[in-house]
N, CA, C and O atoms as CSV, one atom per row, in Angstrom:
chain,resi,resn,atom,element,x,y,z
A,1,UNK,N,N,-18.111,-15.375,1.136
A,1,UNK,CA,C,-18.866,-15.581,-0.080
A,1,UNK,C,C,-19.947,-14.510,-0.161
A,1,UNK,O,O,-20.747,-14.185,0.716
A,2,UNK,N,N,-19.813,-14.058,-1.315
A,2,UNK,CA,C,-21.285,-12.931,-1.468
A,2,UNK,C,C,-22.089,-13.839,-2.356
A,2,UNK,O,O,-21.595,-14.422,-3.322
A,3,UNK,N,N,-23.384,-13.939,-1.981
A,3,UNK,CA,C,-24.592,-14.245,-3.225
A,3,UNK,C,C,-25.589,-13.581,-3.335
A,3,UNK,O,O,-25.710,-12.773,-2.414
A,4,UNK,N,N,-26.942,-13.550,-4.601
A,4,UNK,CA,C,-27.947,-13.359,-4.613
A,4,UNK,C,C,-27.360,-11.477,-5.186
A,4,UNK,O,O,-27.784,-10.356,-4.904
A,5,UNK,N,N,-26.392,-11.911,-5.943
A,5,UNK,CA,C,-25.956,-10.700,-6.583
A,5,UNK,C,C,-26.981,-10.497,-8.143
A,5,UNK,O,O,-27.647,-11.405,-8.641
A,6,UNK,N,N,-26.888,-9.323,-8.594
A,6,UNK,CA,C,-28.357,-9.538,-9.343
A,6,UNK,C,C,-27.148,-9.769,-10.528
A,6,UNK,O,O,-25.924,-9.691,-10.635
A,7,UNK,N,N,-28.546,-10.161,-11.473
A,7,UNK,CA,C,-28.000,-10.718,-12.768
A,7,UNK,C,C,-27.576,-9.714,-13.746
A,7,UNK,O,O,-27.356,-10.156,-14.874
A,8,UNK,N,N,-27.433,-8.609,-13.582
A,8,UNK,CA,C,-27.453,-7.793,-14.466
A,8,UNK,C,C,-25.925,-6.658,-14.047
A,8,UNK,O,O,-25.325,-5.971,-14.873
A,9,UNK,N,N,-25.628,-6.755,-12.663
A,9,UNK,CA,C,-23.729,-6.816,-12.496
A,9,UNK,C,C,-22.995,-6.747,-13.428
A,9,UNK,O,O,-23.115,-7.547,-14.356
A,10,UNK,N,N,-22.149,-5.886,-13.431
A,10,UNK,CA,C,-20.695,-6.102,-14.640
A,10,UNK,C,C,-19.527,-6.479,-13.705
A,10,UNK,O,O,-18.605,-7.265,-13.922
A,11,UNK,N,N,-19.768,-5.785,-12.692
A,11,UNK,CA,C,-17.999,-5.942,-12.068
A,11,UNK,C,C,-18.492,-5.867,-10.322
A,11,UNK,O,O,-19.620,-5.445,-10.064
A,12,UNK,N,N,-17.907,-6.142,-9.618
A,12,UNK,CA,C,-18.057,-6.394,-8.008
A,12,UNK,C,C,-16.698,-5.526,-8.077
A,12,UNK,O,O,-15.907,-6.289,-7.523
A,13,UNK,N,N,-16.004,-4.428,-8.418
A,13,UNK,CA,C,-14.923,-3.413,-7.898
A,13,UNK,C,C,-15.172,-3.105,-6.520
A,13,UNK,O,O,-16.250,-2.603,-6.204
A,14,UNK,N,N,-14.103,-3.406,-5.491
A,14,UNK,CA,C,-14.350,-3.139,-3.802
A,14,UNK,C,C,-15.315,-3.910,-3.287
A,14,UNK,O,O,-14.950,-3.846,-2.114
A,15,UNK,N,N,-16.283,-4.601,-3.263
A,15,UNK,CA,C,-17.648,-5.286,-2.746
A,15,UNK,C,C,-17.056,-5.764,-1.488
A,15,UNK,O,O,-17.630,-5.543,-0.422
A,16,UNK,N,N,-15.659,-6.571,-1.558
A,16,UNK,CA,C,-15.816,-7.328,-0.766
A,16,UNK,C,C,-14.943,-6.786,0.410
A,16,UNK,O,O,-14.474,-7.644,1.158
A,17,UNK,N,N,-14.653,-5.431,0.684
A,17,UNK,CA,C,-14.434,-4.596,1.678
A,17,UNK,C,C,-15.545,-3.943,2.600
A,17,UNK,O,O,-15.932,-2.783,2.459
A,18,UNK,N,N,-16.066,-4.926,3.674
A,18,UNK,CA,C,-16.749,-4.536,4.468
A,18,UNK,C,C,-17.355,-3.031,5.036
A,18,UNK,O,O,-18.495,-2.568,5.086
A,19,UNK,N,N,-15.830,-2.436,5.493
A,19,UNK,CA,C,-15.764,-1.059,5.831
A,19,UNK,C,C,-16.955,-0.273,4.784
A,19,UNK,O,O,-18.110,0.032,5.083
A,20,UNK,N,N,-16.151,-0.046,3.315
A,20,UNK,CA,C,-16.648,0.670,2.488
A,20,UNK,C,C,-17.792,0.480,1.749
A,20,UNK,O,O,-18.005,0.987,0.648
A,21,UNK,N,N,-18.751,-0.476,2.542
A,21,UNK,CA,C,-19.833,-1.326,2.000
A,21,UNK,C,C,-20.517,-0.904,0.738
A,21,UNK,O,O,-21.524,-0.217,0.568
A,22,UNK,N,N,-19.606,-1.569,-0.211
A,22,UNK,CA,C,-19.558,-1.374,-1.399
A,22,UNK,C,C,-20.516,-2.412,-2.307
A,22,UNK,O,O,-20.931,-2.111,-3.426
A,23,UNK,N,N,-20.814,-3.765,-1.592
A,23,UNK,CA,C,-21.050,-4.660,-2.536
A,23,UNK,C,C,-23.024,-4.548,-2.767
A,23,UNK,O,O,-23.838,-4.662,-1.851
A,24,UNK,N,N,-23.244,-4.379,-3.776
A,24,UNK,CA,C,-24.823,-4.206,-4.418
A,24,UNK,C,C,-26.160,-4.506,-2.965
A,24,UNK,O,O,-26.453,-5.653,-2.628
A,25,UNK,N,N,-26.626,-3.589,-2.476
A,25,UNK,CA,C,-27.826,-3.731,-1.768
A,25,UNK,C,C,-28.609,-4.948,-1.896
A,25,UNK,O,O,-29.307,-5.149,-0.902
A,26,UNK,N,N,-28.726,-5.965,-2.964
A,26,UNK,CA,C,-29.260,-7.169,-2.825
A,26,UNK,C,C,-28.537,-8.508,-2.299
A,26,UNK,O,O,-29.019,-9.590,-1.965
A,27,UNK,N,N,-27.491,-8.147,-2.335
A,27,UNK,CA,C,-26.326,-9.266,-2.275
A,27,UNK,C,C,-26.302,-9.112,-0.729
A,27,UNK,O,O,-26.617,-8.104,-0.097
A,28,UNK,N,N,-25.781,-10.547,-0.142
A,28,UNK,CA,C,-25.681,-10.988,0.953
A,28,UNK,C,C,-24.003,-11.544,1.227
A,28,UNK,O,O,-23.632,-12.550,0.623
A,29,UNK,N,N,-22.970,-10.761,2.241
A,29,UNK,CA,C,-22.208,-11.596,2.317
A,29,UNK,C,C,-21.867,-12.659,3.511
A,29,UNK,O,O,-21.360,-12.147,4.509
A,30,UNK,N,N,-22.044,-13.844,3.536
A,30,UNK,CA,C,-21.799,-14.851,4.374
A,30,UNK,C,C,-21.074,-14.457,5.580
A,30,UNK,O,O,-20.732,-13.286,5.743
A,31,UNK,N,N,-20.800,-15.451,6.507
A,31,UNK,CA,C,-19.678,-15.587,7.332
A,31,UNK,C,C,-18.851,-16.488,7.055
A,31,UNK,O,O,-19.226,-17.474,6.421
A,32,UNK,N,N,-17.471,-16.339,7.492
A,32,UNK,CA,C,-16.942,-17.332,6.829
A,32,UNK,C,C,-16.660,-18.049,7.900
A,32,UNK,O,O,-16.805,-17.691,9.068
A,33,UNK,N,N,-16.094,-19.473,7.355
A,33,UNK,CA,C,-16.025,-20.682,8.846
A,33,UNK,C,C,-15.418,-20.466,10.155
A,33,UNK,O,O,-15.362,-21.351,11.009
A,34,UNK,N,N,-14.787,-18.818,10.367
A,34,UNK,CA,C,-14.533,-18.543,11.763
A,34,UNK,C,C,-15.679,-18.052,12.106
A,34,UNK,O,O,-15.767,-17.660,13.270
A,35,UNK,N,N,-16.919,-17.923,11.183
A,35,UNK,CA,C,-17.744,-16.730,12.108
A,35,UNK,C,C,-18.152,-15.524,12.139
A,35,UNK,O,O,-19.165,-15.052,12.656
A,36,UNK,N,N,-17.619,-15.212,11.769
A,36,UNK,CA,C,-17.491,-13.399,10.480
A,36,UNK,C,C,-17.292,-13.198,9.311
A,36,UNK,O,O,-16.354,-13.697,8.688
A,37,UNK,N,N,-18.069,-12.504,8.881
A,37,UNK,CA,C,-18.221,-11.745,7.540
A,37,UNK,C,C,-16.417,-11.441,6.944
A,37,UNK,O,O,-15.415,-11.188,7.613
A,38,UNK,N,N,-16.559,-11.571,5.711
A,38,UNK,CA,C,-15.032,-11.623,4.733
A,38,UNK,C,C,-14.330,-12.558,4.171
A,38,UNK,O,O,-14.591,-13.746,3.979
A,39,UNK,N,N,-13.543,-12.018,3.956
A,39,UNK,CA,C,-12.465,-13.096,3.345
A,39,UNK,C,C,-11.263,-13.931,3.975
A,39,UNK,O,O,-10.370,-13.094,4.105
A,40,UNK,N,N,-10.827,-15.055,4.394
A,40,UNK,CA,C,-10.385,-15.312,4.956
A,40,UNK,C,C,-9.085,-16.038,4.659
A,40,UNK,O,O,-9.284,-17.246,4.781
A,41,UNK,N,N,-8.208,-15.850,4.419
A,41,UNK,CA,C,-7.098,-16.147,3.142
A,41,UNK,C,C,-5.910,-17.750,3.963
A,41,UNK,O,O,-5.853,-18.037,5.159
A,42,UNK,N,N,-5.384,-18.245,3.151
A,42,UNK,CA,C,-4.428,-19.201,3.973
A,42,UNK,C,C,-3.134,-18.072,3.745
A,42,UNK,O,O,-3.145,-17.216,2.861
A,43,UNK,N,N,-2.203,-18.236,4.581
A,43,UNK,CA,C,-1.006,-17.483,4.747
A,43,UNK,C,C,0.257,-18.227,4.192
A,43,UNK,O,O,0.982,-18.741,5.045
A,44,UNK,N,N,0.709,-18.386,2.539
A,44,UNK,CA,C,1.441,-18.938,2.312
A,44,UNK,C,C,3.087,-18.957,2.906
A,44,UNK,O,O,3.517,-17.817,3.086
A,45,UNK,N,N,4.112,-20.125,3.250
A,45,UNK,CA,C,4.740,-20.151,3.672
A,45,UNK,C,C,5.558,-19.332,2.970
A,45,UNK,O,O,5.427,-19.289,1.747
A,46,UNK,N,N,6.542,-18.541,3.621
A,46,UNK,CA,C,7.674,-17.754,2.770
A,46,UNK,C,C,7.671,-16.686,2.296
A,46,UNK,O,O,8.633,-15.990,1.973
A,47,UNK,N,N,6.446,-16.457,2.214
A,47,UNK,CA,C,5.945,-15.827,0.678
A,47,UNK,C,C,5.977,-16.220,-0.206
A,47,UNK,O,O,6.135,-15.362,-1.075
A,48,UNK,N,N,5.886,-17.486,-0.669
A,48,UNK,CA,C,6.178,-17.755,-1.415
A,48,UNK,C,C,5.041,-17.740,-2.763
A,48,UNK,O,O,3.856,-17.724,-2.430
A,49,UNK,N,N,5.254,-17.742,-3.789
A,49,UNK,CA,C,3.847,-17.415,-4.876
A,49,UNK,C,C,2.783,-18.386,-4.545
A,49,UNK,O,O,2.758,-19.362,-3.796
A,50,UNK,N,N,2.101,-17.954,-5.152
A,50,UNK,CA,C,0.230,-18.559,-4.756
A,50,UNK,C,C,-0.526,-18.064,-5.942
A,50,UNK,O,O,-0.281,-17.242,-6.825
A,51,UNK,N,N,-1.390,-18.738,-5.697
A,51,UNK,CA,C,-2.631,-18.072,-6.492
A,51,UNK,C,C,-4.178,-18.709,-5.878
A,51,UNK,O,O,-4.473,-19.767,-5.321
A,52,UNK,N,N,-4.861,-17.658,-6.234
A,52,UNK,CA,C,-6.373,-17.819,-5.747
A,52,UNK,C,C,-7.485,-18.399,-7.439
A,52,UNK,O,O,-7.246,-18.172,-8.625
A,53,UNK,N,N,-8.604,-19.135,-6.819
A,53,UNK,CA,C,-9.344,-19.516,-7.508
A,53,UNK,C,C,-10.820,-18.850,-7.981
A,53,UNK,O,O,-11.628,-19.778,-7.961
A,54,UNK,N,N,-11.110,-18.307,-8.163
A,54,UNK,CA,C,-12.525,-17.509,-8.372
A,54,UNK,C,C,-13.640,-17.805,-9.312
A,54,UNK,O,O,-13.718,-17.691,-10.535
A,55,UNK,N,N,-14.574,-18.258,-8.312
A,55,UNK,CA,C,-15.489,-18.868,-9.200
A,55,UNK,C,C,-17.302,-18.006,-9.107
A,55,UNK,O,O,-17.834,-17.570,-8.087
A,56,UNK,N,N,-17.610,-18.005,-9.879
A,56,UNK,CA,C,-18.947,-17.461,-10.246
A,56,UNK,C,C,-19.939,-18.034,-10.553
A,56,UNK,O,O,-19.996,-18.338,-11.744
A,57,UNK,N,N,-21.170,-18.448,-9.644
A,57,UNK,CA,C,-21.982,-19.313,-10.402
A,57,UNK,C,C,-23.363,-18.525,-10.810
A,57,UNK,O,O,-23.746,-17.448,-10.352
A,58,UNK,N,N,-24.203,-19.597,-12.092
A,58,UNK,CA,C,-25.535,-18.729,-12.253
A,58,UNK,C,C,-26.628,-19.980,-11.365
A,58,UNK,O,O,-26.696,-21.209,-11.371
A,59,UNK,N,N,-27.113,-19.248,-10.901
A,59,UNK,CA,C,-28.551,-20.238,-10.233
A,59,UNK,C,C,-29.860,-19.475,-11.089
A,59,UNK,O,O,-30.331,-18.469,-11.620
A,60,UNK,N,N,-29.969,-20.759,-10.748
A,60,UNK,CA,C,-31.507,-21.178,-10.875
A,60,UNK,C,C,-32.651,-20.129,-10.097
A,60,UNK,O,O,-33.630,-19.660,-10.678
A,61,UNK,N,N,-32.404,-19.950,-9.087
A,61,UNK,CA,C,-32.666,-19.035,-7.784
A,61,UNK,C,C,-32.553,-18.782,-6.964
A,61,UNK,O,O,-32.068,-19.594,-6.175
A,62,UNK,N,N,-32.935,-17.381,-6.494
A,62,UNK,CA,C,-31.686,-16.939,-4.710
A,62,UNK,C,C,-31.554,-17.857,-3.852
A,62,UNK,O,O,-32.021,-18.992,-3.945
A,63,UNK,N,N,-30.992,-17.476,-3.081
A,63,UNK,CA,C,-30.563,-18.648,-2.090
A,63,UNK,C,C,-31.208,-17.416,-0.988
A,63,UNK,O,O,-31.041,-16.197,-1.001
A,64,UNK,N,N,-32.255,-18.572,0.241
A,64,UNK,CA,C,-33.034,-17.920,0.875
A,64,UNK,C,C,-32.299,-18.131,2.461
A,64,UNK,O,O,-33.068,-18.381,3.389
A,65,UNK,N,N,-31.069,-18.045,2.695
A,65,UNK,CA,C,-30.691,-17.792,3.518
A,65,UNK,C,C,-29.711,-16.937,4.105
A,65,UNK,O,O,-28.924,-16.327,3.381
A,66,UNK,N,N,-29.678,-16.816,5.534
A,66,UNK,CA,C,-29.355,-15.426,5.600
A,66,UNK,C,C,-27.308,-15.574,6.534
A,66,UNK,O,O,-26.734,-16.515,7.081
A,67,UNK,N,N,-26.940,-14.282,6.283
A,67,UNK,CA,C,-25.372,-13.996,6.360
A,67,UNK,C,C,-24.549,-15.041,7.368
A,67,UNK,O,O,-23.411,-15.479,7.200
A,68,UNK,N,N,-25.483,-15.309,8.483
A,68,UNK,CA,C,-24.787,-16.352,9.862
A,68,UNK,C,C,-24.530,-17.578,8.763
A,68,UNK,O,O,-23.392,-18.043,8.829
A,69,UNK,N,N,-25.143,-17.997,8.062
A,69,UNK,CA,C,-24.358,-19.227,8.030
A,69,UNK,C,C,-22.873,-19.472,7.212
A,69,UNK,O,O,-22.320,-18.693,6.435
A,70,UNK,N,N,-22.511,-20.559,7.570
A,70,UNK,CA,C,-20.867,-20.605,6.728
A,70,UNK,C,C,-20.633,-21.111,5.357
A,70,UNK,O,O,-21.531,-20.975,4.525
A,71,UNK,N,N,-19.753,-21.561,5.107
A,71,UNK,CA,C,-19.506,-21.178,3.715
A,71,UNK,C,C,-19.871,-22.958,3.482
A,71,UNK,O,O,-19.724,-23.085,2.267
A,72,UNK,N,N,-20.097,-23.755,3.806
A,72,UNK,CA,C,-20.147,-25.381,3.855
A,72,UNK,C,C,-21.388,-25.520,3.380
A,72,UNK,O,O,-21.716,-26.189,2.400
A,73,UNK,N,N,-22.315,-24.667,4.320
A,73,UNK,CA,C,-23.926,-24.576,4.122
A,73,UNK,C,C,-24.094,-23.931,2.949
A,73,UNK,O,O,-24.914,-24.238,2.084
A,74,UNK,N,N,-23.141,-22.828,2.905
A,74,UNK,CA,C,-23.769,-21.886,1.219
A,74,UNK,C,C,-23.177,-22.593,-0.079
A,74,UNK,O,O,-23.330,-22.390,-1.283
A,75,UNK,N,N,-22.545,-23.372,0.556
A,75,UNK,CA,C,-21.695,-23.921,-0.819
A,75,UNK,C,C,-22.897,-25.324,-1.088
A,75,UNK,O,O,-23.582,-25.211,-2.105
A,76,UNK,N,N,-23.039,-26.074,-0.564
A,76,UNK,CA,C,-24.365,-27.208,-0.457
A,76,UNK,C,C,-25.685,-26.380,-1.124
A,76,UNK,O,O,-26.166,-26.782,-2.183
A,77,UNK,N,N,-25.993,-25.714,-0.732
A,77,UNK,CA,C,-27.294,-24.708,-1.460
A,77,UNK,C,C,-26.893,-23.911,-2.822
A,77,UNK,O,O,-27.809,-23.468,-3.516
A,78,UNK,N,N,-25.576,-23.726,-3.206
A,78,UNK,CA,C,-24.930,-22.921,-4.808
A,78,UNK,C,C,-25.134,-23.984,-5.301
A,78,UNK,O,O,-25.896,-23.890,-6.263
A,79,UNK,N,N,-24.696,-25.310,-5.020
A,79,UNK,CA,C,-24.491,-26.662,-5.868
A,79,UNK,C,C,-25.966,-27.307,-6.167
A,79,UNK,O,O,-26.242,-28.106,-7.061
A,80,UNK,N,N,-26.669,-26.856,-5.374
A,80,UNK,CA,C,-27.830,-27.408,-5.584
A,80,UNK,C,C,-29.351,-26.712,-6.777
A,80,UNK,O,O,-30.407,-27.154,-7.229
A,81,UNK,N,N,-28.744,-25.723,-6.816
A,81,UNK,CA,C,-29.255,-24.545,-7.446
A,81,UNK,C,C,-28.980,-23.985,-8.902
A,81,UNK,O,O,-29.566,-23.246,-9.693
A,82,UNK,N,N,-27.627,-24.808,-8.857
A,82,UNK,CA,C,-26.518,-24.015,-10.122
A,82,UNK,C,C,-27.276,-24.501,-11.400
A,82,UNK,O,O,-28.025,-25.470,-11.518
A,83,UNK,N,N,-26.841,-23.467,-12.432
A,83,UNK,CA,C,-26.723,-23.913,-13.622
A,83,UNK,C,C,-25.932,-24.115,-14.519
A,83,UNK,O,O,-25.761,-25.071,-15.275
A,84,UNK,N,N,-25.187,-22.637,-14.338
A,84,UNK,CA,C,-23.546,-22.944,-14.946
A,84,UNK,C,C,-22.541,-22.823,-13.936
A,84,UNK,O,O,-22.919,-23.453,-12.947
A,85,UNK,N,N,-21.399,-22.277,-13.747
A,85,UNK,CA,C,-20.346,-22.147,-13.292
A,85,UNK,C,C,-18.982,-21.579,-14.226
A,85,UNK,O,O,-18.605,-22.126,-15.262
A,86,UNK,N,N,-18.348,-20.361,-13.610
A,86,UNK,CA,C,-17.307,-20.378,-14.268
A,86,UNK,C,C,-16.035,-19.747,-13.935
A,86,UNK,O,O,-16.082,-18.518,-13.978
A,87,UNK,N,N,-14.645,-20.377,-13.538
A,87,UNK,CA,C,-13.717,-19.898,-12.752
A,87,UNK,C,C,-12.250,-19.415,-13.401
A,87,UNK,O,O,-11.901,-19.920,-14.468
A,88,UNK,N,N,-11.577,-18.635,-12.876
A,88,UNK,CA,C,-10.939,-17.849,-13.296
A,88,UNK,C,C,-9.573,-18.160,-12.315
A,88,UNK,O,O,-9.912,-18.043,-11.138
A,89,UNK,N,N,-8.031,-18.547,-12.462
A,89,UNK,CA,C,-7.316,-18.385,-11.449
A,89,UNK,C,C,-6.684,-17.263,-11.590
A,89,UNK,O,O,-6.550,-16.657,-12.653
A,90,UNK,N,N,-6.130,-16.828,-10.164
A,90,UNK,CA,C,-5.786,-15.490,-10.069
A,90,UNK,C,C,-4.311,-15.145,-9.641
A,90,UNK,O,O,-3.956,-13.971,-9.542
């Protein structure tokens, strides 16, 4: 999860490629529930088709914590904060 992306963003293109640390100098990206920074995907059986969910929220205000924690904790502090929300499947 990245947050505390500023409000004024058009597009996150590459951000969430570590290597090429692409994603906006204010933004923070989490660890995810193994423990490290990224994305952490389920591996559908077969290959078979899938799709991902992507959601964007606006808060109220940053969230004052920092990259170690997981996505359980950042998700409890987005919900608590939010104002809108809005998701996209992919």
């Amino acid at each position: 999860m990245i947050f505390n992306i500023p409000s004024d963003l058009k597009e996150l293109k590459g951000a969430g490629d570590l290597v090429k640390n692409l994603a906006p100098k204010e933004a923070i990206q989490s660890n995810n529930e193994g423990g490290f920074p990224g994305h952490v995907s389920p591996f559908p059986l077969n290959d078979s088709a899938h799709q991902y969910m992507v959601t964007v929220w606006d808060l109220k205000l940053k969230i004052s914590v920092d990259k170690s924690v997981g996505a359980a904790y950042l998700g409890f502090n987005i919900f608590g904060r939010a104002l809108t929300k809005a998701s996209i499947v992919i």
